[in-house]
N, CA, C and O atoms as CSV, one atom per row, in Angstrom:
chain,resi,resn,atom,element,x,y,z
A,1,UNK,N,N,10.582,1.449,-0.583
A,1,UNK,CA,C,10.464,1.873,0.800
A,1,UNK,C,C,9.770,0.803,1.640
A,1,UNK,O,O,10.353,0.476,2.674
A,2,UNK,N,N,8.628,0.220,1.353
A,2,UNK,CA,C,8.085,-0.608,1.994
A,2,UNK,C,C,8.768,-2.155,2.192
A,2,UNK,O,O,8.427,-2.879,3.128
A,3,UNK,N,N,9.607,-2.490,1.351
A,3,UNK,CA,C,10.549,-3.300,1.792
A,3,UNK,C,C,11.683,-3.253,1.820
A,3,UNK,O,O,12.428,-4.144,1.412
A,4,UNK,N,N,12.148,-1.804,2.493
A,4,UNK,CA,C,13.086,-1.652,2.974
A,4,UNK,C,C,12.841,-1.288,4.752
A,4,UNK,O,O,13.642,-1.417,5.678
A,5,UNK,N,N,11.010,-0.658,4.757
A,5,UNK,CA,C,10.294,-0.964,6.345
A,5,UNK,C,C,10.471,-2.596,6.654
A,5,UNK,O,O,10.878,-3.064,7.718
A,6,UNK,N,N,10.169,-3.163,5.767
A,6,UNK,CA,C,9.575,-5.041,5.976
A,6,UNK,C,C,11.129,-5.064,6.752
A,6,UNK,O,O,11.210,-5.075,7.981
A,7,UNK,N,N,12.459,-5.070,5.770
A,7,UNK,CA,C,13.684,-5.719,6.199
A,7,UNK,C,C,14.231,-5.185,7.476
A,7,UNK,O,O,14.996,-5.907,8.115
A,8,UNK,N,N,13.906,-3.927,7.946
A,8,UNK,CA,C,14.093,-3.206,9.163
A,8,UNK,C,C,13.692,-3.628,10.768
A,8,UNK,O,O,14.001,-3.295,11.912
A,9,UNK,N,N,12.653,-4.741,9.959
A,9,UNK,CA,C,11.599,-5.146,10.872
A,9,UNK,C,C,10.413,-4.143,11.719
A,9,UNK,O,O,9.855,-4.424,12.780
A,10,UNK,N,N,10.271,-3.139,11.042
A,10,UNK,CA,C,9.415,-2.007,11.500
A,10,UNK,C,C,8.279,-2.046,11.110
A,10,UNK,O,O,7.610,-1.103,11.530
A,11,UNK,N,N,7.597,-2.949,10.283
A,11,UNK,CA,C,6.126,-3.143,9.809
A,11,UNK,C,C,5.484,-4.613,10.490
A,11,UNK,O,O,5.404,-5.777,10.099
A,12,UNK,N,N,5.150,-3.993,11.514
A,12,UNK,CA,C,4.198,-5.529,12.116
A,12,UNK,C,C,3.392,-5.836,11.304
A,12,UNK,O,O,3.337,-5.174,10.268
A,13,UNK,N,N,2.311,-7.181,11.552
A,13,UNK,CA,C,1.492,-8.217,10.814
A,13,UNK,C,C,0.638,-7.183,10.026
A,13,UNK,O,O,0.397,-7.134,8.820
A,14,UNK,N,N,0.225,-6.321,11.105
A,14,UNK,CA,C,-0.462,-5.544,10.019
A,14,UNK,C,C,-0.533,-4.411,8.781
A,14,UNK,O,O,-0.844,-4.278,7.598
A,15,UNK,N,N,-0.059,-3.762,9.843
A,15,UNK,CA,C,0.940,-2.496,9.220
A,15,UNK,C,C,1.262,-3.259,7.463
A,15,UNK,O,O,0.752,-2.775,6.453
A,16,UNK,N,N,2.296,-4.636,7.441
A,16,UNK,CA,C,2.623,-5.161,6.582
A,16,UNK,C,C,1.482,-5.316,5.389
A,16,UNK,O,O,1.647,-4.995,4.212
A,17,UNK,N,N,-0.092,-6.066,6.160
A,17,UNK,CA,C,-0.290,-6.358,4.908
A,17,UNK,C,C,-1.028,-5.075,4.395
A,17,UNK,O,O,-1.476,-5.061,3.249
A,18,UNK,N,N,-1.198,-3.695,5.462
A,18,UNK,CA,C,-1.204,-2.044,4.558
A,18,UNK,C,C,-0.585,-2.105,3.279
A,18,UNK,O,O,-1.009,-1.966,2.132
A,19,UNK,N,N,0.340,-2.306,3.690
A,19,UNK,CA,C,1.362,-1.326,2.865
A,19,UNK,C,C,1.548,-2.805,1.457
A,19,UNK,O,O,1.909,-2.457,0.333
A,20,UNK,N,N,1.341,-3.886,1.658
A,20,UNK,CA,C,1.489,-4.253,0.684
A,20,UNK,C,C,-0.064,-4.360,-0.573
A,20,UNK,O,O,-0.097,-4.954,-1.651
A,21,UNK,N,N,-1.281,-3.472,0.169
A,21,UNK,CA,C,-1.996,-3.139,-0.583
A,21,UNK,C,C,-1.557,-2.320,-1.218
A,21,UNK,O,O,-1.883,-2.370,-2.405
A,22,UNK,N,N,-0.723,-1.299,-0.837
A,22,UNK,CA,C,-0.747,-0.442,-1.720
A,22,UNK,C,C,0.843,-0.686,-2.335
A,22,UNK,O,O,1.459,0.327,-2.666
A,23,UNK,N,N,1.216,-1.438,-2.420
A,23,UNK,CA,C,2.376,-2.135,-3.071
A,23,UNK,C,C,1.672,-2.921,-4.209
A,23,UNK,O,O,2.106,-2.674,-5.334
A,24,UNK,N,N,0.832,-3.673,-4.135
A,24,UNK,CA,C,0.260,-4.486,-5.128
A,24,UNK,C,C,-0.610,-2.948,-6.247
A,24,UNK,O,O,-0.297,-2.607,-7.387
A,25,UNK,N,N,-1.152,-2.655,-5.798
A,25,UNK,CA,C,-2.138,-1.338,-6.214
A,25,UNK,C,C,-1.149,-0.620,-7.070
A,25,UNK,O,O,-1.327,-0.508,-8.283
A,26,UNK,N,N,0.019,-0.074,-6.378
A,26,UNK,CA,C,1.073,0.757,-7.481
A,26,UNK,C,C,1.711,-0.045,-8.635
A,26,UNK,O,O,1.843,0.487,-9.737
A,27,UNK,N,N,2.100,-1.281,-8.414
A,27,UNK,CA,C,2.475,-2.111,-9.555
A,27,UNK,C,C,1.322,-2.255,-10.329
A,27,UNK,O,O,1.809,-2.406,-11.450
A,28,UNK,N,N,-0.286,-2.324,-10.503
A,28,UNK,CA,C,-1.123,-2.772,-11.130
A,28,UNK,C,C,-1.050,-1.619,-12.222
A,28,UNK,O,O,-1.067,-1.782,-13.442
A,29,UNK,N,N,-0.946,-0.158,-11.377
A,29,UNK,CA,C,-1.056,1.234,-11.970
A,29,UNK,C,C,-0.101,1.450,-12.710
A,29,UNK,O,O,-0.333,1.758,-13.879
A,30,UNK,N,N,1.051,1.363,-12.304
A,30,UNK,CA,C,2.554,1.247,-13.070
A,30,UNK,C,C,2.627,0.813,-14.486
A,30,UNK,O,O,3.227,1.504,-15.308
A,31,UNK,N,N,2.019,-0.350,-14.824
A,31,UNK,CA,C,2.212,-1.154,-15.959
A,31,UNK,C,C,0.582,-1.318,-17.029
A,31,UNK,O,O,-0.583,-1.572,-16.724
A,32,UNK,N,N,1.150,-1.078,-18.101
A,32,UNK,CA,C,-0.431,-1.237,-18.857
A,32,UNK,C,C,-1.398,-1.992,-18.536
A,32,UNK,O,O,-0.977,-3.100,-18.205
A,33,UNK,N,N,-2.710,-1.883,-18.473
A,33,UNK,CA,C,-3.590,-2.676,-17.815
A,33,UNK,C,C,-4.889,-1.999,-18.782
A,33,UNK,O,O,-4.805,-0.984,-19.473
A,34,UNK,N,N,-5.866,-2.714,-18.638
A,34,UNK,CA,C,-7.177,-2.876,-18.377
A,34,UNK,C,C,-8.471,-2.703,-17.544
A,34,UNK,O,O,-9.667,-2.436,-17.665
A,35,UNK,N,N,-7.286,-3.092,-16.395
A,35,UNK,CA,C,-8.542,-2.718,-15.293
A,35,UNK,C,C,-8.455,-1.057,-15.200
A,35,UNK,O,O,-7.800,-0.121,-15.658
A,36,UNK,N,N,-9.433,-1.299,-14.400
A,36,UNK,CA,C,-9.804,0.207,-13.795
A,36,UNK,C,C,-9.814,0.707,-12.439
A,36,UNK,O,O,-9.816,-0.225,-11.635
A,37,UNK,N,N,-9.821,1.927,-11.866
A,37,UNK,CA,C,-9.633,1.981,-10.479
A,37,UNK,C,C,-10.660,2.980,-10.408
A,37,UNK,O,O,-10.696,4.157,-10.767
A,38,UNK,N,N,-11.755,1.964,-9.673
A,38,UNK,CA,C,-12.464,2.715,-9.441
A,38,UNK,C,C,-12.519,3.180,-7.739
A,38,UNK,O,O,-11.799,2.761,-6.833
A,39,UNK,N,N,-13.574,4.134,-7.673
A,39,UNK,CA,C,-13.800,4.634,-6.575
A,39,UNK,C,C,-13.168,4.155,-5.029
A,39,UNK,O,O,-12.522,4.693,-4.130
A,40,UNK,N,N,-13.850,2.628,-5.341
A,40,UNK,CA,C,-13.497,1.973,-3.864
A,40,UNK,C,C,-11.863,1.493,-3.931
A,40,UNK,O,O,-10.992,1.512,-3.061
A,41,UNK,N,N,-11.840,1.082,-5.267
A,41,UNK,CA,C,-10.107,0.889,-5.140
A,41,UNK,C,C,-8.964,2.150,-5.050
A,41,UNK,O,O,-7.749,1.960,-4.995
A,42,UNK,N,N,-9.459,3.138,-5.049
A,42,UNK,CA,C,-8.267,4.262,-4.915
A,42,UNK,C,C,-8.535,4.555,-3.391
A,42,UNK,O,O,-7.557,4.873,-2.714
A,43,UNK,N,N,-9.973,4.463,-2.692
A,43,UNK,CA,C,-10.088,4.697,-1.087
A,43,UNK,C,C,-9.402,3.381,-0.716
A,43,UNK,O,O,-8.503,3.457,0.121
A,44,UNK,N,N,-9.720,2.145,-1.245
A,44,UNK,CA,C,-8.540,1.481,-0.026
A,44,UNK,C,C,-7.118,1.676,-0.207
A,44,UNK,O,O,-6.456,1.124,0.672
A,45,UNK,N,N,-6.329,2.406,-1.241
A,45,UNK,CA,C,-5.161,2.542,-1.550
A,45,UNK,C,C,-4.910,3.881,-0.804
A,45,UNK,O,O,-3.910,3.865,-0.087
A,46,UNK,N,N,-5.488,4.820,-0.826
A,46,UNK,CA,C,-5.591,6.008,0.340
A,46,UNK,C,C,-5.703,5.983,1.549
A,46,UNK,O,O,-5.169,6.740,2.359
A,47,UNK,N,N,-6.441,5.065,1.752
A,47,UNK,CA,C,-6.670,4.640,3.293
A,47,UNK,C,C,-5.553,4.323,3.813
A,47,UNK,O,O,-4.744,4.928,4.516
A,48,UNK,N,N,-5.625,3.005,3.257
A,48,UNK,CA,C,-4.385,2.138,3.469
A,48,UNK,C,C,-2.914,2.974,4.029
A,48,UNK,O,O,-2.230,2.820,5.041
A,49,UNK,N,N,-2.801,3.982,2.766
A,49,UNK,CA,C,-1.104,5.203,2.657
A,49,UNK,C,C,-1.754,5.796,3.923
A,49,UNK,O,O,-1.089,5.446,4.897
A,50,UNK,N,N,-2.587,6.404,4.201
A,50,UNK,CA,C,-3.021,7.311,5.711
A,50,UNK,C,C,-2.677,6.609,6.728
A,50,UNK,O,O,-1.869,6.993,7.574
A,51,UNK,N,N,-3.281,5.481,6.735
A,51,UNK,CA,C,-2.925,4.617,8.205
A,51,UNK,C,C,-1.404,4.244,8.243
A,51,UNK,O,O,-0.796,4.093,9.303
A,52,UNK,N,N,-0.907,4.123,7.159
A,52,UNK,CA,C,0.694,3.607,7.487
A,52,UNK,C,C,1.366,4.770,7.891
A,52,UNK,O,O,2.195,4.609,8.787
A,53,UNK,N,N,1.165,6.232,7.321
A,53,UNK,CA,C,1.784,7.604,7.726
A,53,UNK,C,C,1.182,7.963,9.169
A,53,UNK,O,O,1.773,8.071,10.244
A,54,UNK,N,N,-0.091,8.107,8.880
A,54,UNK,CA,C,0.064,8.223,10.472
A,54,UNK,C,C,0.166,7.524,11.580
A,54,UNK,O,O,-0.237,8.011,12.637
A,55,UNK,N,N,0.802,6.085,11.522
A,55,UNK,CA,C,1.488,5.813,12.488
A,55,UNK,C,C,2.371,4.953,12.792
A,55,UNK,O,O,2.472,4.277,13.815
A,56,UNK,N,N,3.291,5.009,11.482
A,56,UNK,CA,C,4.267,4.650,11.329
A,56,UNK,C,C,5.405,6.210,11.876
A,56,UNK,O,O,6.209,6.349,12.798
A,57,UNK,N,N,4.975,7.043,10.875
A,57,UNK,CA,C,5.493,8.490,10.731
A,57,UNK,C,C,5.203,9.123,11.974
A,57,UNK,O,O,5.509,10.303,12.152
């Protein structure tokens, strides 16, 4: 979805690099790992999804 917003041209400078936090964030989660997600990393991945819905959506 988010780069199918990017190719639409509907995600300005910023908006863009939102959503590719939480583009990077879901691939980290997706695939076996090590790290961990803590506290502050699931609020900027929440944040991040809030601000693109509400006002993109």
């Amino acid at each position: 979805m988010i780069r199918q917003l990017g190719d639409a041209k509907l995600l300005k400078d910023y908006y863009h690099n939102l959503a590719k936090v939480g583009e990077f964030f879901r691939h980290r989660s997706s695939h076996p790992t090590t790290e961990e997600f803590d506290k502050e990393k699931v609020s900027l991945i929440l944040n991040s999804l809030i601000i693109l819905l509400r006002d993109l959506f």
